[in-house]
C-alpha positions in Angstrom: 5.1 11.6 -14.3 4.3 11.2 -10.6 1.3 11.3 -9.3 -0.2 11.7 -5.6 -2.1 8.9 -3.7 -4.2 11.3 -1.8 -4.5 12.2 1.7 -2.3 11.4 4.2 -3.8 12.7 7.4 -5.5 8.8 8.2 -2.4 6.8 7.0 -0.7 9.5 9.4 -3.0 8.6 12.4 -2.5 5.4 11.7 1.4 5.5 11.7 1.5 7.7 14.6 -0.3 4.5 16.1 1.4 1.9 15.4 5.0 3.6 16.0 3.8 4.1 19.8 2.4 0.5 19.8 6.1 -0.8 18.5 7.8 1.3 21.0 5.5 -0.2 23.5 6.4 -3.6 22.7 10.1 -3.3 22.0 10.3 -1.9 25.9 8.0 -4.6 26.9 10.1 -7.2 25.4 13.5 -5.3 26.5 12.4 -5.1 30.2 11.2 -9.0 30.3 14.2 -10.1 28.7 16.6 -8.5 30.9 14.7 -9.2 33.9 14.6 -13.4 32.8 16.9 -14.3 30.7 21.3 -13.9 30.5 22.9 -10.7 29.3 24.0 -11.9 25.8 20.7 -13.6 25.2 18.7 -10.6 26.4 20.8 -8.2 23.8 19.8 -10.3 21.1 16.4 -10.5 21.9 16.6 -6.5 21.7 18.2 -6.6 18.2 15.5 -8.8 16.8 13.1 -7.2 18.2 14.1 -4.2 17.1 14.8 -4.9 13.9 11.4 -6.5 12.9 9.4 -3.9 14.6 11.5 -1.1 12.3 11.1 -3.1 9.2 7.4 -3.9 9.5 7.2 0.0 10.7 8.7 1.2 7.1 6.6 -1.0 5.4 3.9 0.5 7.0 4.6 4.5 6.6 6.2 3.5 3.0 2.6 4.7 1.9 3.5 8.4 3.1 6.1 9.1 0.6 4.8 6.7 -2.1 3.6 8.1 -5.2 1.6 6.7 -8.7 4.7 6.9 -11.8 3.6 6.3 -15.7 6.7 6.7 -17.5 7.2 8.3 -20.9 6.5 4.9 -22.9 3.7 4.7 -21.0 3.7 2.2 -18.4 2.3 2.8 -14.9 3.5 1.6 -11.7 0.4 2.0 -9.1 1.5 1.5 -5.5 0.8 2.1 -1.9 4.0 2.2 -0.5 5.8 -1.2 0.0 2.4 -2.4 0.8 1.7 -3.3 -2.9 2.1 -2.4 -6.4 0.7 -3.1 -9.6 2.7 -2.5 -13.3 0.3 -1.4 -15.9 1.5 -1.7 -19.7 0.2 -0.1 -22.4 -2.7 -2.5 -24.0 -3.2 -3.7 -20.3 -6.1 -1.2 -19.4 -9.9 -2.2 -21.4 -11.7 0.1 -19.2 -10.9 3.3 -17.0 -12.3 5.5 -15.1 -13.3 7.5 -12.0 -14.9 5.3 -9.3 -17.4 6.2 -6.5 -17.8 4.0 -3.6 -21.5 2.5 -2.0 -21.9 2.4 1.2 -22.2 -1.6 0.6 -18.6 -1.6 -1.0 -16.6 1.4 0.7 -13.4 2.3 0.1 -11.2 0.6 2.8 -7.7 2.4 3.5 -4.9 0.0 2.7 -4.0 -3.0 0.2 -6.4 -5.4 -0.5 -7.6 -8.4 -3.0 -10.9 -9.7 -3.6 -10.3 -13.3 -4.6 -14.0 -13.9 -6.3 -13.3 -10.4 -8.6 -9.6 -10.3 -9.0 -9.8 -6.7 -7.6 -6.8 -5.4 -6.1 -7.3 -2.2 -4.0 -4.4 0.7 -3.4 -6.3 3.3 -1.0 -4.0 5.0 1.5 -7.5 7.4 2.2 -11.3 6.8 1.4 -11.7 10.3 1.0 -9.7 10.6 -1.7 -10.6 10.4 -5.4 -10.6 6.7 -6.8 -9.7 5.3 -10.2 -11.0 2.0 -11.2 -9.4 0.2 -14.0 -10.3 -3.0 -15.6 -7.4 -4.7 -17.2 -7.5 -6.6 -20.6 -6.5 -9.6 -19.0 -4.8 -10.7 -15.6 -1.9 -8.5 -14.3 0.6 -9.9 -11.8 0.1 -7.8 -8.7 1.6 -7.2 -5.4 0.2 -7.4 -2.3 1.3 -7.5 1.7 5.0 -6.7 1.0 5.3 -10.6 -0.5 2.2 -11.8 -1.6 1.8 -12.5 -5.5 -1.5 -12.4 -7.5 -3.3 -11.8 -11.0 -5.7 -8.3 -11.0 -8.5 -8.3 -13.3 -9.3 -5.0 -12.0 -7.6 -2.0 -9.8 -8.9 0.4 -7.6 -6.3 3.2 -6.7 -6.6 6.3 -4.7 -5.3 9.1 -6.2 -4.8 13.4 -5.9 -5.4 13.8 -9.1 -7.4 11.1 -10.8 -8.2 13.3 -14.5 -4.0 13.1 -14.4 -4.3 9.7 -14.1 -6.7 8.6 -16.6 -5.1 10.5 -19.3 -1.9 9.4 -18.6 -3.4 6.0 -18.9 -4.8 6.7 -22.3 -2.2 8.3 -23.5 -0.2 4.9 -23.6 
């Protein structure tokens, strides 16, 4: 079963921003390069160059086509994008349900970890309905492409978050 992250129109501002800030560097860098350095050299500076700033620009729209699974044996993969992911078994989840934010601890767009809580955050929009589940005990998490922790908790973004929490009880 797949389910939706939410909204996309910020994550697509956001894209649209940071594509046209890549572009601006890569030409940057290609113009500087072939004004200073030798031919060869100045090539390979374009390649790098142009192959980090697409890699960390599909990590960052990875959000846009990313989607929430629980298979049938009921495990859950939360994730925002390439960004970061959590696996959820069954027996892993104590506590579920729908969360609203405070204006002292919004909903920030994007992955995050609170190291005092163990909360790890999946939001691609703050507008969008949020889950918070509070695992049984600490889950190996995901974060910043690389980045390994332990959850205690998880705050996801989701279309549908009823879906969601019966899907989750359901395993």
């Amino acid at each position: 079963m797949r389910i939706g992250l939410g909204a996309r129109r910020v994550w697509w501002a956001w894209s649209a921003g940071l594509v046209v800030l890549g572009f601006i560097e890569a030409l940057v860098l290609h113009l500087i390069g072939n004004a200073l350095l030798p031919g060869p050299v100045a090539v390979a500076l374009d390649v790098v160059v142009g192959a980090a700033t697409l890699a960390l620009l599909v990590v960052f729209v990875s959000p846009l086509w990313s989607a929430h699974t629980v298979s049938d044996e009921g495990v859950a993969h939360l994730r925002l994008g390439l960004l970061g992911s959590v696996v959820v078994r069954p027996g892993d989840v104590a506590q579920a349900g729908s969360h609203t934010p405070t204006a002292i601890k919004p909903a920030e767009p994007g992955v995050g970890f609170d190291d005092e809580t163990g909360r790890l955050s999946l939001v691609r929009s703050p507008t969008s309905p949020l889950v918070l589940l509070t695992f049984t005990r600490p889950v190996p998490a995901r974060m910043q492409v690389f980045r390994r922790v332990l959850a205690t908790e998880c705050l996801a973004g989701t279309d549908d978050p009823q879906r969601l929490l019966e899907a989750l009880a359901e395993s």
